[in-house]
C-alpha positions as CSV (number, residue, x, y, z in Angstrom):
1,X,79.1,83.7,119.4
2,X,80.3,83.4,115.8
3,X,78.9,80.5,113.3
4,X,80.2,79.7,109.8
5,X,77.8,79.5,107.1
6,X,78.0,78.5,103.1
7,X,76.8,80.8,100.4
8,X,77.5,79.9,96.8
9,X,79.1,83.0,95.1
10,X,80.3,83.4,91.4
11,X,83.8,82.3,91.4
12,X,85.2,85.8,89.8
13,X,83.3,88.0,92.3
14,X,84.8,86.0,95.3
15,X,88.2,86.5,94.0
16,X,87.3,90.6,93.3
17,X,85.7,91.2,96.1
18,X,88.5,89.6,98.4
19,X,91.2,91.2,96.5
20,X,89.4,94.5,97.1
21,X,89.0,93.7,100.9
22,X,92.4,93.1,101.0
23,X,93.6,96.2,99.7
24,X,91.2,97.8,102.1
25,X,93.1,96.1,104.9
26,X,89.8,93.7,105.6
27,X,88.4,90.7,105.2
28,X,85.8,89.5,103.0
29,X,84.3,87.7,106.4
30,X,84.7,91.3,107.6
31,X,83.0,93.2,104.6
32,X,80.2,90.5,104.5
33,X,79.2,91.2,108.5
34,X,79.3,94.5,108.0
35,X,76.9,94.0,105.0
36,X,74.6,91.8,107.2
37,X,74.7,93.6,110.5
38,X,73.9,96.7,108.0
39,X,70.7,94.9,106.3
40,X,69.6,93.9,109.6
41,X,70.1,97.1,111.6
42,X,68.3,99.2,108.5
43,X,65.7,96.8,106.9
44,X,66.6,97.8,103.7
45,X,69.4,96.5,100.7
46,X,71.1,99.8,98.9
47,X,72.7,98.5,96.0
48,X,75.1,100.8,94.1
49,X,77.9,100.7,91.9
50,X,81.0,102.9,91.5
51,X,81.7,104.3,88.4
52,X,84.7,102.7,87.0
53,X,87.6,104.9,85.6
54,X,88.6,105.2,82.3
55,X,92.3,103.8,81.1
56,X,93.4,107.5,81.2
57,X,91.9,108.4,84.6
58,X,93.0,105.4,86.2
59,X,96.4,105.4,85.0
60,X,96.2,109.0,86.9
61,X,94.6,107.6,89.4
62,X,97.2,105.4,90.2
63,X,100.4,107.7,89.6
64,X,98.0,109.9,92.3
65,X,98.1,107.4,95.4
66,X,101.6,106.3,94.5
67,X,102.1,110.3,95.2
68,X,100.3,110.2,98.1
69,X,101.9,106.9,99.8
70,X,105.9,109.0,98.7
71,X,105.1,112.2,99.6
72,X,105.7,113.4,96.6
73,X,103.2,116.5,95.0
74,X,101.1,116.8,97.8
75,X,100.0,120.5,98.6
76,X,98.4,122.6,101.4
77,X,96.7,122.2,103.6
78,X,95.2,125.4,103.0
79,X,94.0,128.1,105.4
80,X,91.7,130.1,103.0
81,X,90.6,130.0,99.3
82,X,93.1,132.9,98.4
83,X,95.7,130.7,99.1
84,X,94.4,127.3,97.4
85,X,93.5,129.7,94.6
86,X,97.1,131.2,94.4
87,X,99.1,127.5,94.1
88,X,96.8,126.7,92.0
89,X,97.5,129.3,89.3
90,X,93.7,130.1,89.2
């Protein structure tokens, strides 16, 4: 049985927060059960937050998963460090 309840959230955190769940493919509905069922089933609130990237690092970032999504740059898999070592120059 589902039920809909009203929380008051900061206006800019909502819109975040469901961006982000979108991106992820969820949504916020989804995130915030998870959250819940989470609290519940551990009796306990972690609160963390990711470090954020730098302009430099996230530009990187993002040229990465572009990469990644093209499949363009992508190396290995790798069946021993000899060979990771040797692509990689080191």
């Amino acid at each position: 049985m589902k039920t809909t309840t009203s929380i008051k959230l900061d206006k800019d955190i909502k819109e975040k927060a469901s961006a982000l769940a979108n991106e992820l493919g969820l949504s916020l509905s989804s995130v915030i059960n998870a959250t819940l069922k989470k609290f519940v089933d551990e009796r306990r609130v972690v609160l963390s937050v990711s470090p954020e990237f730098n302009k430099k690092t996230e530009e990187k970032f993002i040229r990465l998963r572009k990469d990644i999504k093209e499949g363009k740059n992508i190396v290995g898999p790798f069946d021993n460090l000899d060979d990771l070592f040797n692509d990689l120059e080191i």
